[in-house]
PDB file of N, CA, C and O in Angstrom:
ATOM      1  N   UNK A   1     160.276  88.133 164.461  1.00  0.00           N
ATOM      2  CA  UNK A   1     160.128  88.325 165.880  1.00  0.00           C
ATOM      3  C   UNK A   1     158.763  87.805 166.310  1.00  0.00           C
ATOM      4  O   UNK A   1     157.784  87.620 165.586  1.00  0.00           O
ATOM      5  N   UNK A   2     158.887  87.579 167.768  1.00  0.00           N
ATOM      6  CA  UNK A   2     157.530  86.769 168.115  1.00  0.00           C
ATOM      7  C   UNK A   2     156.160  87.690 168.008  1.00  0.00           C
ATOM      8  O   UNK A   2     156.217  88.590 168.846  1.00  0.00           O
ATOM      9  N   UNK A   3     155.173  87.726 167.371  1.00  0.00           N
ATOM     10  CA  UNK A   3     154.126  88.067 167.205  1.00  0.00           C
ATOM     11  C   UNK A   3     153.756  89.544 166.124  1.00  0.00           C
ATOM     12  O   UNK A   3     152.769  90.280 166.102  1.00  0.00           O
ATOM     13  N   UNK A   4     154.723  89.544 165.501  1.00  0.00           N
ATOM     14  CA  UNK A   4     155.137  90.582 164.423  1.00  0.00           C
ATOM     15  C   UNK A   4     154.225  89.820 163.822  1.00  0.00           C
ATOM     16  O   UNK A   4     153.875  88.693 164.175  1.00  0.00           O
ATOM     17  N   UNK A   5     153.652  90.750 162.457  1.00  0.00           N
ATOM     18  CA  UNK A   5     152.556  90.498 161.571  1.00  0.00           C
ATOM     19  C   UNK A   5     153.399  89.855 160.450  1.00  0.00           C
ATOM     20  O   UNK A   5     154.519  90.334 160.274  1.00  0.00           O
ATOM     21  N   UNK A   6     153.084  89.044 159.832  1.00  0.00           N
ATOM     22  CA  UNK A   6     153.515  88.453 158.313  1.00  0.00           C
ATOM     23  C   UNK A   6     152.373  88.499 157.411  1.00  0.00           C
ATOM     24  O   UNK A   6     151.155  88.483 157.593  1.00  0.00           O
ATOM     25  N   UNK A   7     153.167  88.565 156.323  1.00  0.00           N
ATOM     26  CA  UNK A   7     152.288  89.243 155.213  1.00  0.00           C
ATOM     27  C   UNK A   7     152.881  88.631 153.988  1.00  0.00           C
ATOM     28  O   UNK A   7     154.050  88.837 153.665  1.00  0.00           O
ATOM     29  N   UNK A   8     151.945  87.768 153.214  1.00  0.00           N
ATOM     30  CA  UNK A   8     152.399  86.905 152.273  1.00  0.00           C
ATOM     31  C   UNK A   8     151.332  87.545 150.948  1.00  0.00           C
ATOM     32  O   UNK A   8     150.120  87.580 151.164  1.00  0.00           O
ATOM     33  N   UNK A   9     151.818  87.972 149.766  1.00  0.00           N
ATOM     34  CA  UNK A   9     151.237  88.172 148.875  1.00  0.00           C
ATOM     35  C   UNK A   9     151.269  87.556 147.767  1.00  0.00           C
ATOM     36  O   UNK A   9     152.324  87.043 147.391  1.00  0.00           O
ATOM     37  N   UNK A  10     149.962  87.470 146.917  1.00  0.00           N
ATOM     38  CA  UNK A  10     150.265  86.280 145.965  1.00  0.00           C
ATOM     39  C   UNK A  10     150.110  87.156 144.281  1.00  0.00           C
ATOM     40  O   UNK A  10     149.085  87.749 143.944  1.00  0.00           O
ATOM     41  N   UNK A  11     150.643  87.109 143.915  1.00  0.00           N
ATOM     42  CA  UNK A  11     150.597  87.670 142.594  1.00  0.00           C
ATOM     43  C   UNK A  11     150.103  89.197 143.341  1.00  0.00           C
ATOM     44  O   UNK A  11     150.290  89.420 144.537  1.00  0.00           O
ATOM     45  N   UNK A  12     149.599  89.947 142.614  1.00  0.00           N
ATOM     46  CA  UNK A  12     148.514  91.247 142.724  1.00  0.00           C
ATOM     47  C   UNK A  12     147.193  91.059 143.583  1.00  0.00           C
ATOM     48  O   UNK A  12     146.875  91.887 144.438  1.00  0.00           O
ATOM     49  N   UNK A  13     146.504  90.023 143.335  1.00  0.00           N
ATOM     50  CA  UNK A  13     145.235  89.780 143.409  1.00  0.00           C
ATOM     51  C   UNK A  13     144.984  89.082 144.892  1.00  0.00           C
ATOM     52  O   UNK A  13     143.825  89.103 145.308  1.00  0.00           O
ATOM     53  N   UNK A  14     145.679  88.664 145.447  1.00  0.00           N
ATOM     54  CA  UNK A  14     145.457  88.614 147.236  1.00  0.00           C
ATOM     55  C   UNK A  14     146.551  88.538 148.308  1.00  0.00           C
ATOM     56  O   UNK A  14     147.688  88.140 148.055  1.00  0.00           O
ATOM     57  N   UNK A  15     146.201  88.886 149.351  1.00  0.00           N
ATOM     58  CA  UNK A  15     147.357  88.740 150.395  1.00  0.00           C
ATOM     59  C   UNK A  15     146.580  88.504 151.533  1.00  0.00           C
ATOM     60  O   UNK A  15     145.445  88.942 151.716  1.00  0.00           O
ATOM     61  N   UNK A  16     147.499  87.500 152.612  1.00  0.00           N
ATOM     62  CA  UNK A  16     146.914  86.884 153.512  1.00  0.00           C
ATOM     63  C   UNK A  16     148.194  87.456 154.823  1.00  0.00           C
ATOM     64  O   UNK A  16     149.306  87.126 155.235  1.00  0.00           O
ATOM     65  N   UNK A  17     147.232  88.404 155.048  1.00  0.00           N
ATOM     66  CA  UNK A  17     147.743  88.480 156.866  1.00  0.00           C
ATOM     67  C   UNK A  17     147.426  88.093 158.076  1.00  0.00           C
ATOM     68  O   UNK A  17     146.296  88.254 158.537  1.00  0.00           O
ATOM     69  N   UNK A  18     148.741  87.344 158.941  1.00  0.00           N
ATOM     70  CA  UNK A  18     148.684  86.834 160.185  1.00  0.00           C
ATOM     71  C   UNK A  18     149.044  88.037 160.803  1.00  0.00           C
ATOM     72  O   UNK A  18     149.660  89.006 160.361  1.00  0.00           O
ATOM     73  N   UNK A  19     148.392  87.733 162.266  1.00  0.00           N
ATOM     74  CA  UNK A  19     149.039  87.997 163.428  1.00  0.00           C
ATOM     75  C   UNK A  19     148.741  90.385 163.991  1.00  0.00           C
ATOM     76  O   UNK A  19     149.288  91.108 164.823  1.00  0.00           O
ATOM     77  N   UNK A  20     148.077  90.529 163.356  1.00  0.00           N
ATOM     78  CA  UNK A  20     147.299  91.929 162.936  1.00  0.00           C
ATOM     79  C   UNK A  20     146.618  92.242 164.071  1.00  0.00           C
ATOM     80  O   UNK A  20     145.889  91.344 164.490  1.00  0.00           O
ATOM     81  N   UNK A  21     146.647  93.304 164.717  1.00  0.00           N
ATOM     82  CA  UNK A  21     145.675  93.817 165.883  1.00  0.00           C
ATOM     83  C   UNK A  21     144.688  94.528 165.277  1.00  0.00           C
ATOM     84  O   UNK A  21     144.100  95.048 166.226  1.00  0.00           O
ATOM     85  N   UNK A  22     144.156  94.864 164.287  1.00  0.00           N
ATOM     86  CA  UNK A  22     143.365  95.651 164.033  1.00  0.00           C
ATOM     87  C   UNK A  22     142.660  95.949 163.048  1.00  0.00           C
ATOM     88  O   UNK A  22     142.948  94.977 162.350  1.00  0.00           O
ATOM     89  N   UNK A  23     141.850  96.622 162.343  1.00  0.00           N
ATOM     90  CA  UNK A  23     141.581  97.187 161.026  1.00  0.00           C
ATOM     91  C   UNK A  23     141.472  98.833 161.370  1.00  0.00           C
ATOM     92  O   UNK A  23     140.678  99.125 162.264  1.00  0.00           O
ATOM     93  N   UNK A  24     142.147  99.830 160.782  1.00  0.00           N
ATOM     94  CA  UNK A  24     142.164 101.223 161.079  1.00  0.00           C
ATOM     95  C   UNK A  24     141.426 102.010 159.678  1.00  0.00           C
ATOM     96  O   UNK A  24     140.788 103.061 159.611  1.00  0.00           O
ATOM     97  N   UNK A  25     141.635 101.479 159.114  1.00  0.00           N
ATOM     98  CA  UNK A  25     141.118 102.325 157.254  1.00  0.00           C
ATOM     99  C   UNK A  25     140.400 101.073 156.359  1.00  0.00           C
ATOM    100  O   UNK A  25     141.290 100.321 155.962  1.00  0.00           O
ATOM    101  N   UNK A  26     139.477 100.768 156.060  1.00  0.00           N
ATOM    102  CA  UNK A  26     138.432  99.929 155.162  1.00  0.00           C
ATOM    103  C   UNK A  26     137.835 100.567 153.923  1.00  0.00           C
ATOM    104  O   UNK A  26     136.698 100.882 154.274  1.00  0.00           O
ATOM    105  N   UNK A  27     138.037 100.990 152.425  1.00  0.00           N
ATOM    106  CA  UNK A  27     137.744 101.464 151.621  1.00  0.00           C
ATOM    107  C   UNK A  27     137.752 100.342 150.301  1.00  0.00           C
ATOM    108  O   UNK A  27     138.182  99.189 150.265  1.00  0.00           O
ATOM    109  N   UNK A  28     137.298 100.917 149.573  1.00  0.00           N
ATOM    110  CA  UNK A  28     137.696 100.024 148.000  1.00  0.00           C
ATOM    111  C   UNK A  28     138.944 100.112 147.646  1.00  0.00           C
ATOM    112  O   UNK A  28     139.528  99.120 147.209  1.00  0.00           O
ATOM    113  N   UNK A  29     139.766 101.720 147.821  1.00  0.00           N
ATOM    114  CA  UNK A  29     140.715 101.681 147.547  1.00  0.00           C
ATOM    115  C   UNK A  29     142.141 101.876 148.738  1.00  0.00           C
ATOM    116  O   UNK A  29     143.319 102.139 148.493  1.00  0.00           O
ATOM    117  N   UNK A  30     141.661 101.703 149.648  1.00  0.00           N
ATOM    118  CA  UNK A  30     142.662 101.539 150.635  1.00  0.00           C
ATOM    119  C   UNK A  30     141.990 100.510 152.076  1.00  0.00           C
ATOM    120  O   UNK A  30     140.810 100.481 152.427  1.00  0.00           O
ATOM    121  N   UNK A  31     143.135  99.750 152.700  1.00  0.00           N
ATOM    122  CA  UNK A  31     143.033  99.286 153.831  1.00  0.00           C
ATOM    123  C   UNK A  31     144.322  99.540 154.405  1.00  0.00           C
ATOM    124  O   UNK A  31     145.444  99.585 153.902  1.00  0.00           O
ATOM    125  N   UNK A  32     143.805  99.732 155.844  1.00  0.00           N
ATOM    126  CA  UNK A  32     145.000 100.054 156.548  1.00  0.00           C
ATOM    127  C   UNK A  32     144.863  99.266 158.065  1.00  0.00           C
ATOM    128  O   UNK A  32     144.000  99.574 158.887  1.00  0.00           O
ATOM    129  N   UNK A  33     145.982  98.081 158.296  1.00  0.00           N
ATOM    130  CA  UNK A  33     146.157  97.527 159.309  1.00  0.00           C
ATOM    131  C   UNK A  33     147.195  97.786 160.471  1.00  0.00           C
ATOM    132  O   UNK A  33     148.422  97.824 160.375  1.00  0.00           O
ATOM    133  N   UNK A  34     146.303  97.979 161.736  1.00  0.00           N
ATOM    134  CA  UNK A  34     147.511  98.067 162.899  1.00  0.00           C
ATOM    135  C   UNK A  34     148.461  96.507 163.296  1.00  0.00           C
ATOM    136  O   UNK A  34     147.860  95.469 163.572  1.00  0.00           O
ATOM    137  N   UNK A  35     149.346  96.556 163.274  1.00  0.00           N
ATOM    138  CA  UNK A  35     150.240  95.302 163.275  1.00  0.00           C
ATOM    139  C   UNK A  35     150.836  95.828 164.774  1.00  0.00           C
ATOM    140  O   UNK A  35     150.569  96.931 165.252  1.00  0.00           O
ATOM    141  N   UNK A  36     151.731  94.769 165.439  1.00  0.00           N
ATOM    142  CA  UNK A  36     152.156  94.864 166.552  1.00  0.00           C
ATOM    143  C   UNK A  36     152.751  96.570 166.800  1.00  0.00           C
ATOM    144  O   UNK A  36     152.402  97.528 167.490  1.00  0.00           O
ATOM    145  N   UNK A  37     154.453  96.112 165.234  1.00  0.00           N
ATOM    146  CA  UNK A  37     154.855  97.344 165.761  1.00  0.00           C
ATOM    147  C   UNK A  37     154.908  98.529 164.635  1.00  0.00           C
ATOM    148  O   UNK A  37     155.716  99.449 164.756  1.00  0.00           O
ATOM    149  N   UNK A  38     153.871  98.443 163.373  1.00  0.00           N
ATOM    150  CA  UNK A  38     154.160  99.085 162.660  1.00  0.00           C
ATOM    151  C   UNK A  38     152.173  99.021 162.073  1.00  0.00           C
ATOM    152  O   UNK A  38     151.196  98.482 162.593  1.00  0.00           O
ATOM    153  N   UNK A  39     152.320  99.761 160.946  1.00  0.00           N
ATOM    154  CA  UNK A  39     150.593 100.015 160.333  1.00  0.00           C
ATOM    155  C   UNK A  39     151.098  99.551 158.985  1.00  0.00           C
ATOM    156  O   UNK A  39     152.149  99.844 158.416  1.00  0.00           O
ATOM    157  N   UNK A  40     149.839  98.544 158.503  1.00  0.00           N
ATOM    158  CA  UNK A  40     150.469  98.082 157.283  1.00  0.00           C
ATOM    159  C   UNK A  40     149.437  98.461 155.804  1.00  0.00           C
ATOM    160  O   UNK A  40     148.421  97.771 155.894  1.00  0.00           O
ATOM    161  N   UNK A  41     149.414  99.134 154.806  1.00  0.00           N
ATOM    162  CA  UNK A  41     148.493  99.901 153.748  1.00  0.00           C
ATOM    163  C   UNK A  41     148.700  99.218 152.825  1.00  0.00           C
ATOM    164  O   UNK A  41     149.772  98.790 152.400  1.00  0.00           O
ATOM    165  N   UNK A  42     147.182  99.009 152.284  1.00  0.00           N
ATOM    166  CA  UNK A  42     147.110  98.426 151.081  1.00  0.00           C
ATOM    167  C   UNK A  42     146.691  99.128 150.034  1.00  0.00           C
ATOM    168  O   UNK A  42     145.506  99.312 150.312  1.00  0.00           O
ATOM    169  N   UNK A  43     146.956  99.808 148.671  1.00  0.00           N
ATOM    170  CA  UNK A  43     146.174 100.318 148.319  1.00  0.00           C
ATOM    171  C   UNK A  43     146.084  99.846 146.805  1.00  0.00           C
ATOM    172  O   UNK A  43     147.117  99.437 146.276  1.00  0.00           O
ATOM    173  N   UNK A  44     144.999  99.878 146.145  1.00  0.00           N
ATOM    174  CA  UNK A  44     144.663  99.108 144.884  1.00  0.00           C
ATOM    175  C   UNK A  44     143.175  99.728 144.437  1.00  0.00           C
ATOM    176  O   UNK A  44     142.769 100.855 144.720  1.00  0.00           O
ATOM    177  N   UNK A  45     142.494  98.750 143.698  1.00  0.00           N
ATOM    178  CA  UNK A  45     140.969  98.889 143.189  1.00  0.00           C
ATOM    179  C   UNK A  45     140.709  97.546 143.614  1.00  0.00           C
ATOM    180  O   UNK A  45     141.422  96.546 143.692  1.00  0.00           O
ATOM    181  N   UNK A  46     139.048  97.867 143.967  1.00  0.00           N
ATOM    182  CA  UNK A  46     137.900  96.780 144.345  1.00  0.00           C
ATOM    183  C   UNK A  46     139.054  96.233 145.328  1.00  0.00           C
ATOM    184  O   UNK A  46     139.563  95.252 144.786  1.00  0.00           O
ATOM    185  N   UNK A  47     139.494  96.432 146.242  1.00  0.00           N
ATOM    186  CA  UNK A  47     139.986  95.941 147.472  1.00  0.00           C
ATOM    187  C   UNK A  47     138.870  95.322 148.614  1.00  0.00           C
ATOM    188  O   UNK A  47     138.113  96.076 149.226  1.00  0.00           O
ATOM    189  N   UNK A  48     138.878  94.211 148.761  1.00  0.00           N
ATOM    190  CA  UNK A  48     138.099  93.795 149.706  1.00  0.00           C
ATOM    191  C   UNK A  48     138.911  92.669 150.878  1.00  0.00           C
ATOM    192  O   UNK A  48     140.082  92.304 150.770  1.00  0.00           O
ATOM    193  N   UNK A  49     138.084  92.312 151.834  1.00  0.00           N
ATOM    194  CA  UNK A  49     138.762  91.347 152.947  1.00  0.00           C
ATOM    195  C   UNK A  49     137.166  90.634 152.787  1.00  0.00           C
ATOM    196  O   UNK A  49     136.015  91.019 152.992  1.00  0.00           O
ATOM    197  N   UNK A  50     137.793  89.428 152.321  1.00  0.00           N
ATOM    198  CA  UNK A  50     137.512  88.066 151.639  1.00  0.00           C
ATOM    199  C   UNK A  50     137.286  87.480 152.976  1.00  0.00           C
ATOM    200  O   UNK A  50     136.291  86.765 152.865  1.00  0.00           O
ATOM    201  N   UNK A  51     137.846  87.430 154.489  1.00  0.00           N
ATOM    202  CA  UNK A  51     137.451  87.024 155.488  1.00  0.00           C
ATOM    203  C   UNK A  51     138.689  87.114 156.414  1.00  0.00           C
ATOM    204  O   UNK A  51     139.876  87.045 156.096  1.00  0.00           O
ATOM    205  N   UNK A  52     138.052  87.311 157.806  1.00  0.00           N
ATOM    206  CA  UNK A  52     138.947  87.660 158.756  1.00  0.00           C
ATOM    207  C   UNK A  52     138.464  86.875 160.023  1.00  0.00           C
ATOM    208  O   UNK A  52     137.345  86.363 160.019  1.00  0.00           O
ATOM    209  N   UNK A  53     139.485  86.751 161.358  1.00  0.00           N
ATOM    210  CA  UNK A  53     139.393  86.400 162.230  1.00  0.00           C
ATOM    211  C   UNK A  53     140.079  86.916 163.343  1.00  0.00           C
ATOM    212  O   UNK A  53     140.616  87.949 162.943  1.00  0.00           O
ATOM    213  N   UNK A  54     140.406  86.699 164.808  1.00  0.00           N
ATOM    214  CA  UNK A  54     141.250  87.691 165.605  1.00  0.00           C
ATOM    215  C   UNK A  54     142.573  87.180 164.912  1.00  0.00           C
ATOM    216  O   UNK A  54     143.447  88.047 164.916  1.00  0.00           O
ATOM    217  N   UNK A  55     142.908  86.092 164.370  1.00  0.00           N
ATOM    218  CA  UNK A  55     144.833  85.795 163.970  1.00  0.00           C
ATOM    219  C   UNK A  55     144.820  85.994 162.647  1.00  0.00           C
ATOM    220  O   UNK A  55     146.008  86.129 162.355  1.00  0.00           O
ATOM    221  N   UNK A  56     144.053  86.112 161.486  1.00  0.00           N
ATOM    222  CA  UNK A  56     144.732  86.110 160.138  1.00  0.00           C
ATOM    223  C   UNK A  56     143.514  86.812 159.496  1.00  0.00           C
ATOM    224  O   UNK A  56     142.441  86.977 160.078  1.00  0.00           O
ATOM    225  N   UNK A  57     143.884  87.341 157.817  1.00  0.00           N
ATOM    226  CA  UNK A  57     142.851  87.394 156.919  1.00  0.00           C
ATOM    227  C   UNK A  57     143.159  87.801 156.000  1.00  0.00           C
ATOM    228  O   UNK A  57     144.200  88.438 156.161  1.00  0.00           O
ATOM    229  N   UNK A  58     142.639  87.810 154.481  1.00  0.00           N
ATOM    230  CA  UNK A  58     142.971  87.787 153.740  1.00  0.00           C
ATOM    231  C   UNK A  58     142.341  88.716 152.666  1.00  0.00           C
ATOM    232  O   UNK A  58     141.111  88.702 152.679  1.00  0.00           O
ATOM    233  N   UNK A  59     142.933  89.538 151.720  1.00  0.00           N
ATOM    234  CA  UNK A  59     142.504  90.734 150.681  1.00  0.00           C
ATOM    235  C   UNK A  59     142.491  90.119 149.569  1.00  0.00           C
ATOM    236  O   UNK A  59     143.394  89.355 149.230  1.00  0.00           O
ATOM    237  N   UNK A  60     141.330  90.411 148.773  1.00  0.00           N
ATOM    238  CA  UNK A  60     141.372  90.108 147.963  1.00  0.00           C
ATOM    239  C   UNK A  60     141.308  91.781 146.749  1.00  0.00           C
ATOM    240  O   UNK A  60     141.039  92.855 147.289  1.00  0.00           O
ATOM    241  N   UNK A  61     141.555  91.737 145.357  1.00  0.00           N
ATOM    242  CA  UNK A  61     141.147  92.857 144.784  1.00  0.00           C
ATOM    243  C   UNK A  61     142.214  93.059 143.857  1.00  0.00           C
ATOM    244  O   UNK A  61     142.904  92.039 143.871  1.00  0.00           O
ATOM    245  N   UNK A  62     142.714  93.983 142.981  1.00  0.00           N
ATOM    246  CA  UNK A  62     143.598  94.420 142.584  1.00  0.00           C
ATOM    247  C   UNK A  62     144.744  95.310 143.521  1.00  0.00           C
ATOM    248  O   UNK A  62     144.412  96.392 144.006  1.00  0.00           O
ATOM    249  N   UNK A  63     146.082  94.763 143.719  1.00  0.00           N
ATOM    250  CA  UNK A  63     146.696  95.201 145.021  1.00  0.00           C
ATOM    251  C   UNK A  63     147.706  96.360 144.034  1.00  0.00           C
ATOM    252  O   UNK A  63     148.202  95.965 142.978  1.00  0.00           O
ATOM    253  N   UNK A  64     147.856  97.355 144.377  1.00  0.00           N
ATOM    254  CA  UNK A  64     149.017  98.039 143.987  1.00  0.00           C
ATOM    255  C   UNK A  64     150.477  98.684 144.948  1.00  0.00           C
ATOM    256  O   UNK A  64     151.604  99.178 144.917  1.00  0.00           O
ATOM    257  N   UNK A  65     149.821  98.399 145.414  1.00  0.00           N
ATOM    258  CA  UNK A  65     150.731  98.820 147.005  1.00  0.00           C
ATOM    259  C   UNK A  65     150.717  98.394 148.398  1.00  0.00           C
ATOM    260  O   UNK A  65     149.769  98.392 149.184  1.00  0.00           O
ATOM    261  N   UNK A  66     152.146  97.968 148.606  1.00  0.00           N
ATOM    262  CA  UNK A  66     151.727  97.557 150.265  1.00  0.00           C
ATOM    263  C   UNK A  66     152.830  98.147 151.006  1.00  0.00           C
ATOM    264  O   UNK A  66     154.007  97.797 150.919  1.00  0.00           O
ATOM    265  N   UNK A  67     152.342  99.103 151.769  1.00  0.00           N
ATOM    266  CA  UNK A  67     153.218 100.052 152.814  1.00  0.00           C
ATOM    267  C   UNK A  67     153.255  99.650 154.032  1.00  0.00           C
ATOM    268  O   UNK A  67     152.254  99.130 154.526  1.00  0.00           O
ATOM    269  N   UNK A  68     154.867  99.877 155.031  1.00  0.00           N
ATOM    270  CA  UNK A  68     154.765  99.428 156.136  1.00  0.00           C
ATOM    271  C   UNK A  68     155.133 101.025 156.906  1.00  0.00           C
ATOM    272  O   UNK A  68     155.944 101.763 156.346  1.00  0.00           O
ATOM    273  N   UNK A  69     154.687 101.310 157.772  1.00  0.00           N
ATOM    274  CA  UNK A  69     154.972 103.076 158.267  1.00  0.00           C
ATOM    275  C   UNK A  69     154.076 102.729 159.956  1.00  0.00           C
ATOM    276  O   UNK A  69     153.951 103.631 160.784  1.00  0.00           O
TER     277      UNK A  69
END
């Protein structure tokens, strides 16, 4: 749908999200993004955001989980 968040993950070790309104939770072991119509959680070790902008960005870290709620 038009402006819904996509979320492409690559192995464990990074994922690159478009299209995200927000950052709500920033930790080592959790991030949590507001997306249009849903909140999207990452949770792992040494979790970081490798770089961001208002349309995309990307995690880097050990990923263990990615929740959509």
């Amino acid at each position: 749908m038009l402006g819904d968040s996509i979320v492409t993950v690559t192995g464990n070790r990074e994922a690159f999200i478009e299209n995200y309104k927000g950052i709500l939770e920033y930790t080592k072991e959790s991030i949590v993004l507001q997306g249009k119509n849903c909140r999207i959680s990452f949770q792992g070790k040494k979790l970081s955001i490798d770089y961001y902008t208002n349309e995309d960005m990307k995690i880097g870290g050990s990923i263990e989980c990615v929740r959509y709620f």
